[in-house]
DRENGU-717702 format. One record per residue (C-alpha): x, z, y. Coordinates in steps of 0.2 Angstrom, whole numbers, plus 2048, in hexadecimal, padded with zeros to 3 digits. Each point is the difference from the previous one (the first is absolute). Layout:
XZY...
//
This chain:
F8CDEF2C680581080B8048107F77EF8098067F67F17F780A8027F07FC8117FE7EC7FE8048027F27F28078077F37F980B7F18018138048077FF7ED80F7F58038058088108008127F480A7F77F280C7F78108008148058058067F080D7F37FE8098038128008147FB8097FE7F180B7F280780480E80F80680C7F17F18097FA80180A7F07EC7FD7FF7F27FE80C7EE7FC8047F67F880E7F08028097F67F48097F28038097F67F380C7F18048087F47FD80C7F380B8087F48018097F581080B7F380080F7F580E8047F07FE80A7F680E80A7EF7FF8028017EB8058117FF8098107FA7F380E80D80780E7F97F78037F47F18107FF7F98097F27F48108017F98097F67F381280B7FA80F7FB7F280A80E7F780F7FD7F68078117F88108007F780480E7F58138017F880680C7F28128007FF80880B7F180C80E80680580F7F77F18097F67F47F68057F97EE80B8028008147F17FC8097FC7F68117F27F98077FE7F480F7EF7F58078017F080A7F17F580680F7F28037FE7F77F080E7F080280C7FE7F68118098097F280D8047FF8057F08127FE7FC80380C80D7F880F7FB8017FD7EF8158038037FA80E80E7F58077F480E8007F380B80880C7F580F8047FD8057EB8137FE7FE7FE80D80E7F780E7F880080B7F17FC7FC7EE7F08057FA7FE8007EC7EC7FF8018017F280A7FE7ED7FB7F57F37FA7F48027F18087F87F27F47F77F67EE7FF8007FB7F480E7ED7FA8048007EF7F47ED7FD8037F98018137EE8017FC7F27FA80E7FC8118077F37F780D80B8068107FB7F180C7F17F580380A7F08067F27FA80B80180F80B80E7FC8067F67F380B7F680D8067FF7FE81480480F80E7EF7FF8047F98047F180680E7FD7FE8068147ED7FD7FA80280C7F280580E80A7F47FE80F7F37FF7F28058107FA8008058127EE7FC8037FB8087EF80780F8057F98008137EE7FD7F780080D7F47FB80D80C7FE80481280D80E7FF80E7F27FC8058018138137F680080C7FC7F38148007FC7FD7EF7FA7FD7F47F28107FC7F88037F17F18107FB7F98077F27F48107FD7F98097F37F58118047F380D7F97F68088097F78107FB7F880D80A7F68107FC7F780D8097F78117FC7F77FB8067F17F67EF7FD7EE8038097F87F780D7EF7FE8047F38038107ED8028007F57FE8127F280D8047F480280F7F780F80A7F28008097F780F8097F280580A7FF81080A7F380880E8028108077F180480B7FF80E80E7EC80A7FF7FB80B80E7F480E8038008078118138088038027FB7EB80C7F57FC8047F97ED8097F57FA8017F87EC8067EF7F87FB7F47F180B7F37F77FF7F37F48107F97F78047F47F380A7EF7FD7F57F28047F580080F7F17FD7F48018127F780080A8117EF8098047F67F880E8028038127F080780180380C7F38118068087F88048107F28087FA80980D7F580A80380D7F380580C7F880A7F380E80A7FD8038038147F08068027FF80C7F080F80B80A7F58028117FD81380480D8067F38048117FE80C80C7FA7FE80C7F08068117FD80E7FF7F47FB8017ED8047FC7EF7F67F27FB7FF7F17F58077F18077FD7ED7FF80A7F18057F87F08048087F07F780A7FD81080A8118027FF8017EC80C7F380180A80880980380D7F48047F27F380E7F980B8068148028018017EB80A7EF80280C80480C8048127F58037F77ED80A7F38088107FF7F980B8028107F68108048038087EF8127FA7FE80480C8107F480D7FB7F47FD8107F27FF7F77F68127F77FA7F57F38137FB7FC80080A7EE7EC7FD7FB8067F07F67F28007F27F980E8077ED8028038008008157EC7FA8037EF8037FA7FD7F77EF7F57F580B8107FA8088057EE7FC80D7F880C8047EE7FD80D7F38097FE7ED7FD80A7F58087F87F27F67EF8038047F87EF8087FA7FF80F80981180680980481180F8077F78017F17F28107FA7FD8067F57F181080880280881180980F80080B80D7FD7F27F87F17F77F780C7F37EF7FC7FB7F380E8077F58087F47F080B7FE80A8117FF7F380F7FE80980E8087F580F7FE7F48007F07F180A7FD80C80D80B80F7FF7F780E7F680A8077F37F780B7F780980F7FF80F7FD7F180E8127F77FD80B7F58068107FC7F780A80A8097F38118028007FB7EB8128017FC80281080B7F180A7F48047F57F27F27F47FE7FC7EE8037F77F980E7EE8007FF7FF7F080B7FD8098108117FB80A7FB7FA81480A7F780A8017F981080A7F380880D80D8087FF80E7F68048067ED7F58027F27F68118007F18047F77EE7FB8057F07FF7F97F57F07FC7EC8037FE7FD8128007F08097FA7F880D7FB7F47FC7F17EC8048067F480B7F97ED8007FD7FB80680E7FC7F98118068098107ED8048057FE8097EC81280B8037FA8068117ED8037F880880B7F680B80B80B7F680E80780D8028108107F78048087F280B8027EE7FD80F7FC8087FD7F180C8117FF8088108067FE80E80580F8128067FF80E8017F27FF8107F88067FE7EF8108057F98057F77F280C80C7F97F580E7FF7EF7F87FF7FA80980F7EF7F78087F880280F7F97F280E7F68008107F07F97F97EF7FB8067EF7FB7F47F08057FC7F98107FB7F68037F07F380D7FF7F18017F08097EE7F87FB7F981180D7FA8117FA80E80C80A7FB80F8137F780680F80C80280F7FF80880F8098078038087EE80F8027F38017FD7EE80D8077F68038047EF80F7FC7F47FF7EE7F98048037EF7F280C7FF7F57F480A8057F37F07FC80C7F37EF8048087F87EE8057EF8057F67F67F08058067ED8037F57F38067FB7F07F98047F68108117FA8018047F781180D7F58038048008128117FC7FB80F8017F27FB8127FA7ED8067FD7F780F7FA7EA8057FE7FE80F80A8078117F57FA81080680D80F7FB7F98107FC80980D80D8097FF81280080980D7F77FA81180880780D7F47FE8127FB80E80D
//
């Protein structure tokens, strides 16, 4: 049997343990492995005509070595996709080479104890759709393609249709006694239709996410959403700048979700790049505010059984009726503020661990989008969102944004060309409505939240 048939035989578990083995053999203090194998697969379709499809199959071996030095462990990493046997047993020795090469680290190192012992069925793959043919899922997205050229007249082009699919293995090992893997599957859907009105020209997108091709939203429905949101942006204006309330719709809500993430991870508060970096136990919301992260959650795009150290994921609520409960931890972002990890390590194949988040979501309200806007008597909903103004440091917020305009609790007309900006811990403190909606489009969701104040900055 050749060497390239032994690999595609064997258990991504025993070529982990084999890994592991060779490390320590090379002269490893400690160590842990990664394997990832996947296979993907995108095409995307504008109006009838397929303008590309792509399938690709990959294999990642990452080998991490601690070696102890003076005060602390000495940390490399390396990658290969070579998995044979004198492949890995030669970076595993260059790998030990390169930590003997740098400087000790006394937060570095595996976690200890504490390892996942039950990998529960999280419902991350549908095995049969794995037989799911090219075709089929070309047919999705010129379905969508359709739906959205039918919607209206004004749907004059499109940027395409776009569907995606992929497969994982996940295996993970470390010399302190765990191994284990899990497999998961994405599958996505997106249209982004073009509408025009004499020289007018808008553009808007819809999407459907979800681990098994059943659970994704129709074609149809994709499409259509789509071109409903195009069109609502023809003929937008500008507004003269103001003070006014402002809503989020679930998409861009989310977004502020994943901002309040990236500011209580640990690595961000450990080097003091974070304003909320003293607010541990501190009220930093509205008491409407509920944050949660589940990485066991079934059926979720960010479910694992286990993070990037072998630890098993939890539900963690990191900010509670306002009040912030928690860091987002790794081992190593836990030992530097004192803490354990909170199951949030994330790792790939040729990197180190940092701190990620799993399922991330805003708790909903009791009111639908359509009752918070009833009751605003002029604001924006904020349909889209452009630039990178936020610093974290300071919690300074302000964007290049684009939406609807509210008027008497009713949308009056589309904007565009305007800035929002206000400072996001305020923005936090003053999120006086949440929707009942949540929408999973992928691994972080909110409803829609509308926050009292911002300024509107337009002609």
């Amino acid at each position: 049997m050749s060497a390239s048939n032994e690999v595609a035989t064997r258990s991504s578990e025993s070529i982990v343990e084999q890994a592991l083995d060779t490390t320590l053999r090379a002269g490893a203090d400690s160590t842990d492995i990664v394997l990832v194998r996947g296979r993907s697969l995108e095409a995307r379709v504008r109006d009838e005509t397929v303008e590309f499809v792509k399938q690709a199959q990959e294999q990642v071996l990452g080998i991490r070595v601690l070696m102890q030095g003076e005060g602390g462990m000495k940390t490399a990493v390396t990658s290969t996709s070579d998995l044979a046997s004198s492949a890995i047993e030669q970076m595993a020795r260059e790998t030990v080479a390169l930590a003997r090469a740098t400087e000790a680290d006394p937060a570095a190192g595996l976690p200890e104890d504490g390892f996942a012992t039950h990998l529960p069925d999280l419902s991350l793959v549908e095995p049969s759709d794995r037989d799911t043919q090219v075709d089929v899922r070309i047919d999705d997205a010129r379905a969508a393609e359709r739906a959205a050229r039918a919607y209206d007249e004004r749907i004059t082009n499109s940027e395409g249709s776009q569907v995606g699919s992929d497969f994982s293995t996940i295996a993970y090992g470390n010399s302190n006694g765990f191994v284990g893997q899990y497999e998961s599957a994405s599958h996505s859907l997106f249209s982004e239709p073009i509408a025009g009105s004499g020289e007018n020209m808008q553009r808007d997108y819809w999407m459907t996410a979800a681990r098994k091709l059943a659970e994704l939203d129709s074609p149809e429905q994709v499409g259509s959403l789509a071109a409903e949101r195009a069109v609502r942006r023809l003929n937008a204006r500008q507004v003269s700048t103001t003070v006014v309330p402002v809503i989020f719709e679930s998409m861009l809500a989310a977004g502020l979700i994943r901002q309040l993430a990236a500011l209580v991870s640990g690595y961000s508060v450990y080097r003091e790049s974070s304003f909320l970096c003293d607010k541990l136990g501190k009220v930093i919301a509205a008491p409407s505010v509920t944050i949660i992260d589940d990485g066991r959650l079934p059926g979720g795009l960010g479910s694992k059984p286990f993070d990037g150290e072998g630890l098993p994921t939890r539900r963690n609520v990191l900010v509670e009726n306002g009040k912030l409960n928690t860091w987002l931890l790794d081992s190593y972002s836990g030992r530097k503020l004192g803490f354990p990890s909170t199951g949030n390590a994330s790792r790939g194949a040729g990197s180190p661990p940092g701190v990620g988040t799993t399922n991330l979501w805003l708790e909903p309200g009791n009111e639908s989008l359509d009752d918070i806007i009833a009751r605003t008597d002029r604001g924006l909903l904020v349909t889209e969102l452009l630039g990178m103004g936020f610093n974290p440091v300071t919690g300074d917020y302000s964007r290049g944004a684009a939406g609807l305009w509210i008027e008497g609790g009713e949308i009056a007309y589309p904007v565009e060309e305007i800035t929002i900006a206000g400072h996001f811990g305020k923005m936090l403190e003053e999120i006086d409505a949440i929707g009942s909606e949540l929408l999973w489009m992928g691994s972080v969701a909110a409803p829609a939240v509308r926050i009292a104040s911002m300024t509107v900055a337009g002609e």
